[in-house]
DSSP file (Angstrom, degrees, kcal/mol; ACC not computed):
  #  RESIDUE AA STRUCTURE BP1 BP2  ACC     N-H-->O    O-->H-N    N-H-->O    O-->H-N    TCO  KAPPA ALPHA  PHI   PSI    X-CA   Y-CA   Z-CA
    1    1 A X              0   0    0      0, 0.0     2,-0.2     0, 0.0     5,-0.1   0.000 360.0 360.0 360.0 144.6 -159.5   70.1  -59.6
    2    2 A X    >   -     0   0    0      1,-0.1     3,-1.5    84,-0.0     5,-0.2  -0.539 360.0 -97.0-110.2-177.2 -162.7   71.4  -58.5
    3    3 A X  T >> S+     0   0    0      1,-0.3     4,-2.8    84,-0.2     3,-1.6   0.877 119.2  47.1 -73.5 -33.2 -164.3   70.9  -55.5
    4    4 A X  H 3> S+     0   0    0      1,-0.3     4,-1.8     2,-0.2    -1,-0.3   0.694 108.2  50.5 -44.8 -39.4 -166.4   68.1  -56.5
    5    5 A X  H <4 S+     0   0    0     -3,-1.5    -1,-0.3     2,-0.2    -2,-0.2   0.054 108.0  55.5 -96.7  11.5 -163.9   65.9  -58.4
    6    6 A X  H <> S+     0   0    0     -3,-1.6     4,-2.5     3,-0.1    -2,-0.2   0.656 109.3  50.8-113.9 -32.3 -161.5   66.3  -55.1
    7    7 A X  H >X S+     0   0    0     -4,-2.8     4,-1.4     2,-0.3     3,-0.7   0.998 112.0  48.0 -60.9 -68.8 -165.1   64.7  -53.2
    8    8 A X  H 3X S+     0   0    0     -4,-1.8     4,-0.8     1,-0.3    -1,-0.2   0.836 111.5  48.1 -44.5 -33.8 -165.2   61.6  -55.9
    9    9 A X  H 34 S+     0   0    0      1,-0.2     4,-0.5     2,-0.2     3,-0.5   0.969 111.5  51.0 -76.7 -45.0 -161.9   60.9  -55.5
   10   10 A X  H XX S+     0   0    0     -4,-2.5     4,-3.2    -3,-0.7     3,-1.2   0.835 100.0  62.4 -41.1 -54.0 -162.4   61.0  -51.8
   11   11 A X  H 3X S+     0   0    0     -4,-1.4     4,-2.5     1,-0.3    -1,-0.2   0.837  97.5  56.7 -46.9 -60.4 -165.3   58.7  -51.6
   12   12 A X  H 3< S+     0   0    0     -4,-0.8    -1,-0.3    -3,-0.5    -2,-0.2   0.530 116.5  36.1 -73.3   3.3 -163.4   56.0  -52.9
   13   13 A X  H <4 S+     0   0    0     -3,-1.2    -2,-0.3    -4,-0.5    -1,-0.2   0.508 128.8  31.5 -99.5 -57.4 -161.0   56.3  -50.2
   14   14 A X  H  < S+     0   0    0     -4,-3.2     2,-0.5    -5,-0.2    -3,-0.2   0.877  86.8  96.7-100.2 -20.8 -163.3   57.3  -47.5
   15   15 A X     <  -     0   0    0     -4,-2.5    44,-0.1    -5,-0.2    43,-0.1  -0.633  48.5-170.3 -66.5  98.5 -166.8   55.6  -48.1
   16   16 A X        +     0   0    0     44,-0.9     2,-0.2    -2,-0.5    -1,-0.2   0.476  62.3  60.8 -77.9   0.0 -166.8   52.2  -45.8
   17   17 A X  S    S-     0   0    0     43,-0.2    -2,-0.1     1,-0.2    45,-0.1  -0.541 107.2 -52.9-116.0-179.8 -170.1   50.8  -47.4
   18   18 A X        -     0   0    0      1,-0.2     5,-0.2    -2,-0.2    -1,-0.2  -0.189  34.7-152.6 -49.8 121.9 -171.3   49.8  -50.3
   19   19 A X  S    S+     0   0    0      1,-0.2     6,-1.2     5,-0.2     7,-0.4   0.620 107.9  44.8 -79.3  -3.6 -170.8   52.7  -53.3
   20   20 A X  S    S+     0   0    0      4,-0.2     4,-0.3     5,-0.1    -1,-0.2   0.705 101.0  95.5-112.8 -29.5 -174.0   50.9  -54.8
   21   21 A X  S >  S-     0   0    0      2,-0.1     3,-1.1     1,-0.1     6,-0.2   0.725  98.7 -73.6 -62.0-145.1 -176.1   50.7  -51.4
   22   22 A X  T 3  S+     0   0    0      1,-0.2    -1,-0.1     4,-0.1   106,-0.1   0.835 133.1  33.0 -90.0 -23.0 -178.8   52.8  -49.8
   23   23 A X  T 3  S+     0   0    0     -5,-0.2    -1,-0.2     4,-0.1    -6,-0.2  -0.441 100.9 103.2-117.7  45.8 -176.1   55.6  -48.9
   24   24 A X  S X> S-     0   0    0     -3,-1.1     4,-1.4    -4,-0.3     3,-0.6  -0.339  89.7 -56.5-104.5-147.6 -174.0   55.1  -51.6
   25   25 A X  H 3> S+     0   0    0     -6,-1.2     4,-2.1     2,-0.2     5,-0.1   0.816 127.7  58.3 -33.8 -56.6 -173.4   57.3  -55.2
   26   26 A X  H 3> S+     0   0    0     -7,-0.4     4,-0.7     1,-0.2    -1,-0.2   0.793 104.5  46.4 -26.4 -56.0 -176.7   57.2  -56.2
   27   27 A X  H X> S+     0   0    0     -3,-0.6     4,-2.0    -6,-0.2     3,-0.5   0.849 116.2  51.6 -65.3 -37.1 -178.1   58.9  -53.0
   28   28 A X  H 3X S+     0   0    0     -4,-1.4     4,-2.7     1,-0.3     5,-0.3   0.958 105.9  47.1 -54.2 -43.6 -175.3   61.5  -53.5
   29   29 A X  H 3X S+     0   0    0     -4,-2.1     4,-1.7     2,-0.2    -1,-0.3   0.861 117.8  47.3 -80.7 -34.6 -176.0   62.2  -57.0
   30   30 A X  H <X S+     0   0    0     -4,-0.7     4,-1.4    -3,-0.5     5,-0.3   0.985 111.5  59.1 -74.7 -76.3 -180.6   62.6  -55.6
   31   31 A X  H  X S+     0   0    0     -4,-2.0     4,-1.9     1,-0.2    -2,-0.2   0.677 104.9  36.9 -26.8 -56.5 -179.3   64.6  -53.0
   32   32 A X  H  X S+     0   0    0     -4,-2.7     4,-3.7     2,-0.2    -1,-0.2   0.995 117.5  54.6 -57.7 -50.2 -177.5   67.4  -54.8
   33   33 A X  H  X S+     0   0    0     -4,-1.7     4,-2.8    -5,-0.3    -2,-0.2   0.815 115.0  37.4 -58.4 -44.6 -180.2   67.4  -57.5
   34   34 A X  H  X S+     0   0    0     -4,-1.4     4,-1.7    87,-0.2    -1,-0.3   0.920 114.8  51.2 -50.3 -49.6 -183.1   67.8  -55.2
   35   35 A X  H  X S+     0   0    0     -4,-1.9     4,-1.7    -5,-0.3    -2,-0.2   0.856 112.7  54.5 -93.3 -48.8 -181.1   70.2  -52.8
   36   36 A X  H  X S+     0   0    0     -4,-3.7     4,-2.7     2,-0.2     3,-0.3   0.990 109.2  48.2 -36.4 -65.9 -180.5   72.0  -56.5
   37   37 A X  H >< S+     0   0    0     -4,-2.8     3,-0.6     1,-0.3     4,-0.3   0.952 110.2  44.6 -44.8 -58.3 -184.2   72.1  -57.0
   38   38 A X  H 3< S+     0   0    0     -4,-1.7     3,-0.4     1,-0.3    -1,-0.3   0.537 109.8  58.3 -88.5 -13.0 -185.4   73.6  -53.7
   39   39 A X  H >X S+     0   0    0     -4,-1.7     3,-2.9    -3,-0.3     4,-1.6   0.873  96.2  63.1 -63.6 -53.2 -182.4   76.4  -53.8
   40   40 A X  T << S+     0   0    0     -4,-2.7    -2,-0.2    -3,-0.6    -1,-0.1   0.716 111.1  37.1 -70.8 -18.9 -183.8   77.6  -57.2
   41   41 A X  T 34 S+     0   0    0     -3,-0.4    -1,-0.3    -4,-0.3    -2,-0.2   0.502 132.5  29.0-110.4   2.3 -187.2   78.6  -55.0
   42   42 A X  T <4 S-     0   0    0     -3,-2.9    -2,-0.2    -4,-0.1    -3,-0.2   0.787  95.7-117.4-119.7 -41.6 -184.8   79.9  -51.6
   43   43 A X     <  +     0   0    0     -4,-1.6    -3,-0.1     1,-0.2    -4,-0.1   0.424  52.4 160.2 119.9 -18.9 -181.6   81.1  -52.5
   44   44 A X        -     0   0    0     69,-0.3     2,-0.9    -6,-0.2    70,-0.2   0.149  51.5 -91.9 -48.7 146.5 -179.4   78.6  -50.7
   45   45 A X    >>  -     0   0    0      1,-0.1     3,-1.6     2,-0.1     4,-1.6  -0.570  25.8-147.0 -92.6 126.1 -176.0   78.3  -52.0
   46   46 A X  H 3> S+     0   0    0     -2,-0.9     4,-1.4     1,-0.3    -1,-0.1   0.834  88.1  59.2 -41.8 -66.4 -175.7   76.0  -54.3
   47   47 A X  H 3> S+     0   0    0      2,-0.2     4,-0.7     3,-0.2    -1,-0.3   0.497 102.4  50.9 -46.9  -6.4 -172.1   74.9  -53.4
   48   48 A X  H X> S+     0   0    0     -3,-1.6     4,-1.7     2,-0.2     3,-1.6   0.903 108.3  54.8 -68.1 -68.1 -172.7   73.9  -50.0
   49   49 A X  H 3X S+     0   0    0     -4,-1.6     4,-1.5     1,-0.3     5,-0.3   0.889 109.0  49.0 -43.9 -86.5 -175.6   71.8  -51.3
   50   50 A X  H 3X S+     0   0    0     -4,-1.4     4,-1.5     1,-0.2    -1,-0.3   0.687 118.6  36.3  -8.6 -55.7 -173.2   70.1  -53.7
   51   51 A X  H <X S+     0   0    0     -3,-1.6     4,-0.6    -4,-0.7    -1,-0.2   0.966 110.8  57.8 -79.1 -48.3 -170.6   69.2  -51.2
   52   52 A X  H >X S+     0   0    0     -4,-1.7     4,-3.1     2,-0.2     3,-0.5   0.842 107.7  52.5 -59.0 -29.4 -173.0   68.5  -48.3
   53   53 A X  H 3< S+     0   0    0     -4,-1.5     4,-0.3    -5,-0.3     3,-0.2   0.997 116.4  39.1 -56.5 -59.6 -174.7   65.6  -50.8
   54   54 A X  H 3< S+     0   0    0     -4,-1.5    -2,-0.2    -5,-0.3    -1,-0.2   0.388 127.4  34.9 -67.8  13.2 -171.3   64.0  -51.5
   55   55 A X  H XX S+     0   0    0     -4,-0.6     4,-0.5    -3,-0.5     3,-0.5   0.686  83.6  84.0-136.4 -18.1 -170.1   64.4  -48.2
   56   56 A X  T 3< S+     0   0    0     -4,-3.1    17,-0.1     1,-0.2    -2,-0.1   0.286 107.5  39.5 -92.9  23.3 -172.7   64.1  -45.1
   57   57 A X  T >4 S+     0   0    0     -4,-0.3     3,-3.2    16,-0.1    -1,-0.2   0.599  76.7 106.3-135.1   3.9 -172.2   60.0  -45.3
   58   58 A X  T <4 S+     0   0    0     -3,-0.5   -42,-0.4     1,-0.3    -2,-0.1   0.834  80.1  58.2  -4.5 -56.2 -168.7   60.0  -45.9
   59   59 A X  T 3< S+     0   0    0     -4,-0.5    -1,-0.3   -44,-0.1     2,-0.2   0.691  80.2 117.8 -72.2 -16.9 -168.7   58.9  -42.5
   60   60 A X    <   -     0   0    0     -3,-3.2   -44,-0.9     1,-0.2   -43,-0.2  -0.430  33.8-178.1 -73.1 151.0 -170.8   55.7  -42.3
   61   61 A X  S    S+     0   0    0      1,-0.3     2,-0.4    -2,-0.2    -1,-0.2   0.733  73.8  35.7 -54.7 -71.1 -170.2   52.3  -41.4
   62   62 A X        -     0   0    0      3,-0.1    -1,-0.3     2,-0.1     7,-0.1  -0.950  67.0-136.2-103.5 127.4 -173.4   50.7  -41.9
   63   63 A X  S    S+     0   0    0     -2,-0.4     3,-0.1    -3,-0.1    -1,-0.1   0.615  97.3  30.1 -44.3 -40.2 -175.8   51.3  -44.4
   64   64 A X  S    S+     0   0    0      1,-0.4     2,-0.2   -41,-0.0    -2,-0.1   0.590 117.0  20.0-102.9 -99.4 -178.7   51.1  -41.9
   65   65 A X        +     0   0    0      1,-0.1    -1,-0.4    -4,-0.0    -3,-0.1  -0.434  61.7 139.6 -75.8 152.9 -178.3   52.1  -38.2
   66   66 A X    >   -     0   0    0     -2,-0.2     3,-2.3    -3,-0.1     4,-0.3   0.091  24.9-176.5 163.9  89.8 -175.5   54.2  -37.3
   67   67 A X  T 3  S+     0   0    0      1,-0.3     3,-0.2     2,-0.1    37,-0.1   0.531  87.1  50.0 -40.1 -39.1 -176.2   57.1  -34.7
   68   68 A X  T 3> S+     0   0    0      1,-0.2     4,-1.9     2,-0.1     3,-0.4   0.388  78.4  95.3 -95.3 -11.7 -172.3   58.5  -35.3
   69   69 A X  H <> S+     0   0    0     -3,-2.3     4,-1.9     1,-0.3     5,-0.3   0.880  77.2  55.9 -97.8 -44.8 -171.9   58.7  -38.9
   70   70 A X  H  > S+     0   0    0     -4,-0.3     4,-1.7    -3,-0.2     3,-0.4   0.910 111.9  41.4 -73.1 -25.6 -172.7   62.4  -39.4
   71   71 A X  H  > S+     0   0    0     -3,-0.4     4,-3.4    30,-0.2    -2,-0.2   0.975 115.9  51.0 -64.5 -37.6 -169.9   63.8  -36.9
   72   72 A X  H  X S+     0   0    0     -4,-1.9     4,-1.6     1,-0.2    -2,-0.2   0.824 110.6  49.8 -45.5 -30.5 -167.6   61.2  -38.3
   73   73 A X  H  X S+     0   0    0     -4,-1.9     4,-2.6    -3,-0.4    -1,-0.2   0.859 109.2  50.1 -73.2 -55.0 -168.8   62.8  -41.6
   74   74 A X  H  X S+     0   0    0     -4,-1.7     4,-2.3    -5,-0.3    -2,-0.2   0.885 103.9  56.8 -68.4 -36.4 -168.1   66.2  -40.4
   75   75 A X  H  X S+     0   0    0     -4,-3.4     4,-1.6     2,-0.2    -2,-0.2   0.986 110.2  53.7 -54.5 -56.9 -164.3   65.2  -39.2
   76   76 A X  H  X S+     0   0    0     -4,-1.6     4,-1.1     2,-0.2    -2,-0.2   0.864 106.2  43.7 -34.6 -58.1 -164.0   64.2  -42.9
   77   77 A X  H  X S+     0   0    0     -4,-2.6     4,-1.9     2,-0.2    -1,-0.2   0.995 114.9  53.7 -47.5 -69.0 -165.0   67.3  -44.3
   78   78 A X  H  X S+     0   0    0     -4,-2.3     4,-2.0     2,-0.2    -2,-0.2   0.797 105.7  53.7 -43.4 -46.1 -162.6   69.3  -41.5
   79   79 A X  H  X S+     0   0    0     -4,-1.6     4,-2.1     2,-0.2     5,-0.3   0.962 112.1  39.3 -90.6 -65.6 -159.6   67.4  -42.4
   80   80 A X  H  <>S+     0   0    0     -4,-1.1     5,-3.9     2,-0.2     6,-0.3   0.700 119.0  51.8 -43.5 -19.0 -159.7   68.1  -46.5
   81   81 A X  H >X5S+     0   0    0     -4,-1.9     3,-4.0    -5,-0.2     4,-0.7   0.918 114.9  41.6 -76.4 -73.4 -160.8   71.8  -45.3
   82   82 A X  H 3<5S+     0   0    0     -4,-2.0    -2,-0.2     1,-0.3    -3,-0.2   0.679 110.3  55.8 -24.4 -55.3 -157.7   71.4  -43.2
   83   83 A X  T 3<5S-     0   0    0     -4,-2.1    -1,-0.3    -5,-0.2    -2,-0.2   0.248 116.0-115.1 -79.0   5.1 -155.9   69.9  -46.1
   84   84 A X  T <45S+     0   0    0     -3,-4.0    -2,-0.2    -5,-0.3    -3,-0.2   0.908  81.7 128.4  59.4  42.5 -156.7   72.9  -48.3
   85   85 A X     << +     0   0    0     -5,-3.9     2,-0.4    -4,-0.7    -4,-0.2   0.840  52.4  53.9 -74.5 -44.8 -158.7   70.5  -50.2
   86   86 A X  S    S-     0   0    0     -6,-0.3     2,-0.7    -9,-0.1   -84,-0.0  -0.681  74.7-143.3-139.6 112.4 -162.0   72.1  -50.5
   87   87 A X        +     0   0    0     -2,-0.4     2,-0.3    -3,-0.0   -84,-0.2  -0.712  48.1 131.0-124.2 112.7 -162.2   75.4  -51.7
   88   88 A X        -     0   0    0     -2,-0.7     2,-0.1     1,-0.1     5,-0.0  -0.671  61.0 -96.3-148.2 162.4 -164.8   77.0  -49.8
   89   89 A X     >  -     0   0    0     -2,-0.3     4,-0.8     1,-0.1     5,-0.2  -0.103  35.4-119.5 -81.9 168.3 -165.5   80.0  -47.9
   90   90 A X  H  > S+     0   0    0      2,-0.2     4,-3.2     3,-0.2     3,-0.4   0.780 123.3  51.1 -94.6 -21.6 -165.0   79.8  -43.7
   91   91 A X  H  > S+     0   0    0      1,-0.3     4,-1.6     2,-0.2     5,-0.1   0.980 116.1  38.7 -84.7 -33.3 -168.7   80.7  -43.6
   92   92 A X  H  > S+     0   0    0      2,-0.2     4,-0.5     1,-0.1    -1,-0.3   0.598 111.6  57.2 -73.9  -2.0 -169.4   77.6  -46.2
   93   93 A X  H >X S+     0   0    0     -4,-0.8     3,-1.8    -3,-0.4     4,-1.5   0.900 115.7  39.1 -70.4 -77.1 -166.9   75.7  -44.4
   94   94 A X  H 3X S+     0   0    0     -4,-3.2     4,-1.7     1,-0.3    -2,-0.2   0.765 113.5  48.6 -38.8 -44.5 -169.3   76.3  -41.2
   95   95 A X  H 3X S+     0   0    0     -4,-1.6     4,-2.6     2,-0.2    -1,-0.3   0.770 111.9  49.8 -93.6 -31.4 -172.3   76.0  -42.6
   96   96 A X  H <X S+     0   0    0     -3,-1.8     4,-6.3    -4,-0.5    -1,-0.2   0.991 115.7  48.4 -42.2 -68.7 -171.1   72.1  -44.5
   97   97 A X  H  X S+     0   0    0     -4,-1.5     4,-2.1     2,-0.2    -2,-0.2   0.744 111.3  45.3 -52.6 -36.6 -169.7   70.9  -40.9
   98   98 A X  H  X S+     0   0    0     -4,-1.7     4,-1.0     2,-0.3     5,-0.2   0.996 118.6  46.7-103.6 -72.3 -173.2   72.0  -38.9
   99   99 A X  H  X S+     0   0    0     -4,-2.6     4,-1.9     1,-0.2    -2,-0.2   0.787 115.2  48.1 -46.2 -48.7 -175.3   70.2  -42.0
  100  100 A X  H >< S+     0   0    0     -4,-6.3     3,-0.6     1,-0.2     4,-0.3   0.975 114.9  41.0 -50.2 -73.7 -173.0   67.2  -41.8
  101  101 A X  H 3< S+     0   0    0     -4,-2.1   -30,-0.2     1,-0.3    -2,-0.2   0.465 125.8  30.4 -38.5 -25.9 -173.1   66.7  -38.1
  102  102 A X  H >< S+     0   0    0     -4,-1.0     3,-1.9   -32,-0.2    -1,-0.3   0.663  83.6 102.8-127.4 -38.3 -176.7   67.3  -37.4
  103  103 A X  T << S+     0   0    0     -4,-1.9    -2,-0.1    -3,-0.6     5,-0.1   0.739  89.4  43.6 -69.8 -27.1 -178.4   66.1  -40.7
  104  104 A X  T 3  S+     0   0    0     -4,-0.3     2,-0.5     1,-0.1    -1,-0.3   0.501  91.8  90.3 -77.4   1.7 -179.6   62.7  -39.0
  105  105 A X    X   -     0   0    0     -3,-1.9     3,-6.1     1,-0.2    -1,-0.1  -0.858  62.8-156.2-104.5  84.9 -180.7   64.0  -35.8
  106  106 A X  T 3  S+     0   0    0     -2,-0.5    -1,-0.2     1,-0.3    -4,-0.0   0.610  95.2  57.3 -20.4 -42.4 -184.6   65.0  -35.8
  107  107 A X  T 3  S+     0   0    0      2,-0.1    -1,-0.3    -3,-0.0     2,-0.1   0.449  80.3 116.5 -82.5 -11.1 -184.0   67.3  -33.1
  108  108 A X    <   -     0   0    0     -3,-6.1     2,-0.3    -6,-0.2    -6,-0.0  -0.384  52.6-144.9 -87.1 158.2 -181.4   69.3  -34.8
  109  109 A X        +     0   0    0     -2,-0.1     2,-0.3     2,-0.0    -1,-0.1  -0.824  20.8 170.5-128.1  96.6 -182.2   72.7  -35.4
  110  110 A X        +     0   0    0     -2,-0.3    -2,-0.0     5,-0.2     3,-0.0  -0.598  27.0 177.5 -90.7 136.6 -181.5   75.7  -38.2
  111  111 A X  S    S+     0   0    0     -2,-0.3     2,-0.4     3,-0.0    -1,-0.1   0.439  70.2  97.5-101.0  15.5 -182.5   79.3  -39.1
  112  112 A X  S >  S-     0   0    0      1,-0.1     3,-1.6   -17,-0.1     5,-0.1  -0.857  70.3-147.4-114.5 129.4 -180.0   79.1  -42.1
  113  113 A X  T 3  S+     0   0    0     -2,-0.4   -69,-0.3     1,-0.3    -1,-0.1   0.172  91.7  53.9 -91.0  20.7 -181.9   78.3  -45.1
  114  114 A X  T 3  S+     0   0    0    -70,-0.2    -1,-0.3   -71,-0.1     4,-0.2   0.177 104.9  51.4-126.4  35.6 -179.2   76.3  -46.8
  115  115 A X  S <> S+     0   0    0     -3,-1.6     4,-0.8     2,-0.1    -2,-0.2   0.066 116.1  51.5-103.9  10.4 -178.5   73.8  -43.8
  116  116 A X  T  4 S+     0   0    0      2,-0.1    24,-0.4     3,-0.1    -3,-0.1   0.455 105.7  46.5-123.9  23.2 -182.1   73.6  -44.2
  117  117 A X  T  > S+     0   0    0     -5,-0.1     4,-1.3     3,-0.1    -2,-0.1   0.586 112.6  50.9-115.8 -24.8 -182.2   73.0  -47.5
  118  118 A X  H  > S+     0   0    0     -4,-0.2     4,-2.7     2,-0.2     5,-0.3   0.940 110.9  51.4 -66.5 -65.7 -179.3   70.3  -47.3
  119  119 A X  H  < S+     0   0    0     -4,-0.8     4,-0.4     1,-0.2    -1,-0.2   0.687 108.5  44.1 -52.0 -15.5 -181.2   68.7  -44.6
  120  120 A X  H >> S+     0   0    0      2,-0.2     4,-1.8     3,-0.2     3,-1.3   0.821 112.0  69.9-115.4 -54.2 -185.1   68.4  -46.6
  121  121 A X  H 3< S+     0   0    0     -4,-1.3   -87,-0.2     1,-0.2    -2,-0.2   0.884 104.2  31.7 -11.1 -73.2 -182.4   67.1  -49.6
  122  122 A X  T 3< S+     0   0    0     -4,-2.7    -1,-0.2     1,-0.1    -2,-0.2   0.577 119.2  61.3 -84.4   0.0 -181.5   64.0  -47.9
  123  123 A X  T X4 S+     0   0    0     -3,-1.3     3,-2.0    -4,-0.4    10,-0.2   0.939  99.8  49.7 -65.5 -60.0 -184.9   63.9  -46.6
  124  124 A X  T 3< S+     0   0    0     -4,-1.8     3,-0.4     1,-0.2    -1,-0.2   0.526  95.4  70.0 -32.3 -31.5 -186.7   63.8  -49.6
  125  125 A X  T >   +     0   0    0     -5,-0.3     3,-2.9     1,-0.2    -1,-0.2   0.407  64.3 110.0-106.1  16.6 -184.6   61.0  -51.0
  126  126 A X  G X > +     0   0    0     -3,-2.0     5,-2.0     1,-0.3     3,-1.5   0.609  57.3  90.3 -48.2 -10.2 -186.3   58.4  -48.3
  127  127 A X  G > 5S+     0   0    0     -3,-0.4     3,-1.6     1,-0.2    -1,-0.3   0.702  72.5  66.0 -66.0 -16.9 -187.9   57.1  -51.3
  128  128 A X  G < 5S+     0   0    0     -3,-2.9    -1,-0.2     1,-0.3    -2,-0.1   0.349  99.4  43.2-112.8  35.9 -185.3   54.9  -51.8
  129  129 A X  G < 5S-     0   0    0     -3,-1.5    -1,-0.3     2,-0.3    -2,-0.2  -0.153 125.4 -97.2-148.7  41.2 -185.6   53.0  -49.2
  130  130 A X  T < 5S+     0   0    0     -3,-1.6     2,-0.4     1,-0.1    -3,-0.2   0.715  83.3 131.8  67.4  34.6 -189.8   52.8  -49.7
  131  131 A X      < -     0   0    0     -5,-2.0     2,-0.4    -6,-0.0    -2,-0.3  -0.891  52.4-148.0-109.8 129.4 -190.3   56.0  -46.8
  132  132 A X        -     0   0    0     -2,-0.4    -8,-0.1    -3,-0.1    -7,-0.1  -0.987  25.5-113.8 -78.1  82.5 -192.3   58.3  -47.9
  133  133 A X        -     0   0    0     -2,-0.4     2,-0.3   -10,-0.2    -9,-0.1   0.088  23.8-135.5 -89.0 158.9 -190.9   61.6  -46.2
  134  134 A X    >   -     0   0    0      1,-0.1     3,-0.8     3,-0.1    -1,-0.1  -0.653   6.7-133.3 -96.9 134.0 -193.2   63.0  -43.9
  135  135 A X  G >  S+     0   0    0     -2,-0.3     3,-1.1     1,-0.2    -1,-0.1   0.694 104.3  72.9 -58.1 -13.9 -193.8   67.3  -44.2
  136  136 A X  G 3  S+     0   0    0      1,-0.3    -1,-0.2     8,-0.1     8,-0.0   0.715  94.6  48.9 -88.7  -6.8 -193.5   67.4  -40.5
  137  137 A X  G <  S+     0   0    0     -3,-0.8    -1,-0.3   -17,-0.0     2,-0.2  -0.429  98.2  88.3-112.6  39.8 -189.4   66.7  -40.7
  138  138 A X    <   -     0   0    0     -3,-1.1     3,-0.1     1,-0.1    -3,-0.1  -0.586  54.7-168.2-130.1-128.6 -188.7   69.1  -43.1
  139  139 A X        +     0   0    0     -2,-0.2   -22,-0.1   -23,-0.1     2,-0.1   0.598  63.2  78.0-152.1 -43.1 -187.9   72.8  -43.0
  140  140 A X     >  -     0   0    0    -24,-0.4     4,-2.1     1,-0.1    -1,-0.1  -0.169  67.8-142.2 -75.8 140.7 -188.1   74.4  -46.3
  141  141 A X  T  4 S+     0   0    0      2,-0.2     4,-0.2     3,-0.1    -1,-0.1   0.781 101.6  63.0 -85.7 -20.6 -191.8   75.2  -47.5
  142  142 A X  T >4 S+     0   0    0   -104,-0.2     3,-2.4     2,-0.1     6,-0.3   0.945 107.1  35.9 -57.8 -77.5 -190.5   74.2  -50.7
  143  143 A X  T 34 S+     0   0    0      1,-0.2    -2,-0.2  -105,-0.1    -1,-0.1   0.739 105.8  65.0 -33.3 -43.6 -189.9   71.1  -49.8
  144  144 A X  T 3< S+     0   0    0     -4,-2.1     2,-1.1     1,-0.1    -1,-0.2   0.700  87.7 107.9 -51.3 -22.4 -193.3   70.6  -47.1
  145  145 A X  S X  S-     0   0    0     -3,-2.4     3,-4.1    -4,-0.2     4,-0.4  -0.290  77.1-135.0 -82.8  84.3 -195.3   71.1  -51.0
  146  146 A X  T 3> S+     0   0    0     -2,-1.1     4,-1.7     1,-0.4     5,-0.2   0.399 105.0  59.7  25.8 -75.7 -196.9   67.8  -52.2
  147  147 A X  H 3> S+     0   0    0      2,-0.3     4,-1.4     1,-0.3    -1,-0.4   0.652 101.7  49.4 -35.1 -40.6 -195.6   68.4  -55.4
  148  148 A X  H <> S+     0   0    0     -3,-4.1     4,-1.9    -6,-0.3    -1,-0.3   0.840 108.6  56.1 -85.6 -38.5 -191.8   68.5  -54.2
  149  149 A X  H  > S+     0   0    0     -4,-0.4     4,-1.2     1,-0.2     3,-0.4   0.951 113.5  42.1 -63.2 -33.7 -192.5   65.1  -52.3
  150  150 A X  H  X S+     0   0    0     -4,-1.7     4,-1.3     1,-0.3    -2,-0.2   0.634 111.2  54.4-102.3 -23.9 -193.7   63.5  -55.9
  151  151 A X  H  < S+     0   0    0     -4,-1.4    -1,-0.3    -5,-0.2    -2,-0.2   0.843 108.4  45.9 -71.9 -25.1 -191.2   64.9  -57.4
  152  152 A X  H  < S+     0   0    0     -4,-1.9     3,-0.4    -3,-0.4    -2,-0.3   0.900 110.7  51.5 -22.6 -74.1 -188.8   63.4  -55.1
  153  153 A X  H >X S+     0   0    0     -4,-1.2     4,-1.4     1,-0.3     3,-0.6   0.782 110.9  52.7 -73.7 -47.0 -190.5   60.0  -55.4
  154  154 A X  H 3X S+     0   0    0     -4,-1.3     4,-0.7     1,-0.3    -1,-0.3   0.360 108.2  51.6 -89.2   4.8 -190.1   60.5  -59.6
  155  155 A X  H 34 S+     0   0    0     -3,-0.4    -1,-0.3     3,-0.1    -2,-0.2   0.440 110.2  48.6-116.4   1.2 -186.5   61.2  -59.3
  156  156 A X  H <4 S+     0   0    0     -3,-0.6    -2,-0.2    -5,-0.1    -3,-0.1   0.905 115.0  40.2 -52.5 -59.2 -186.3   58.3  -57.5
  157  157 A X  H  < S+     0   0    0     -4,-1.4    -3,-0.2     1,-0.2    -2,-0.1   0.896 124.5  40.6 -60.3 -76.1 -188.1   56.2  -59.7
  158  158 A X  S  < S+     0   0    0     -4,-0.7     2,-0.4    -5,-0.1    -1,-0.2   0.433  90.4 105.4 -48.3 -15.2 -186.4   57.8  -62.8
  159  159 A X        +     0   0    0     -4,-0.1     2,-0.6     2,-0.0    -4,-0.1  -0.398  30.7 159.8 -83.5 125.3 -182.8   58.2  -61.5
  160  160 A X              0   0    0     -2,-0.4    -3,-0.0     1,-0.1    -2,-0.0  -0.986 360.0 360.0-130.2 150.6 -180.3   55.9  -62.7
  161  161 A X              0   0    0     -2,-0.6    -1,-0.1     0, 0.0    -2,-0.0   0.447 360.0 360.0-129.0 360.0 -176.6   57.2  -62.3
């Protein structure tokens, strides 16, 4: 099983909200594919983007506020790494956990250009809850480019999973 089909199965198991809601499958499934896009112009590794979509809300409660949900998200991740679940590298193990924990926090801060390509991922996909993501909270220069927000906004529009 690859690392992806060990996540779906997880989800239904770990996910406490709605698989349909504003942080459910759907946003997973935006996530990667943007996070895809903006690695094709950076270099980011593509498996960490993959896992970190299907995994950095693993951890929520609530669909709207909830301050805790990316370290809860990052104990999730740790125990399948733990559980020899995840077959992953220690430095893509690191690099998952740091993306997980931090991706909701404004404040948080990378030089590794694929935690910052995970983060401008799930940024990007504020469209679906009618936010328009702003270039000044995101990291990638791909991502800051007009074009990448409207594509964003048309995989929004367009996405049905």
């Amino acid at each position: 099983m690859n690392n992806k089909e060990v996540l779906l199965k997880h989800i239904s198991v770990e996910l406490k909200i709605n698989t349909d809601g504003l942080h459910g499958l759907s946003h997973f499934a935006r996530v990667e594919k943007l996070g895809h896009y903006l690695a094709a112009s950076n270099g980011a590794d593509l498996e960490v983007i993959s896992l970190f979509a299907y995994t950095h809300d693993l951890g929520r409660v609530d669909d709207n506020e909830d301050i805790d949900h990316g370290i809860r998200s990052a104990e999730i991740v740790t125990n399948l790494y733990n559980q020899n679940l995840l077959s992953i590298s220690d430095e893509q193990y690191k690099q998952l956990i740091y993306a997980c924990y931090y991706h909701s926090l404004e404040s948080a801060h990378s030089d590794d250009i694929t935690i910052q390509t995970c983060w401008d991922a799930d940024r990007l996909d504020l469209w679906r809850d009618g936010t328009e993501p702003l270039p000044c909270f995101l990291h990638t220069d791909k991502a800051k480019n007009r074009e990448t927000i409207i594509f964003a906004r048309n995989l929004f529009v367009d996405f049905s999973f």
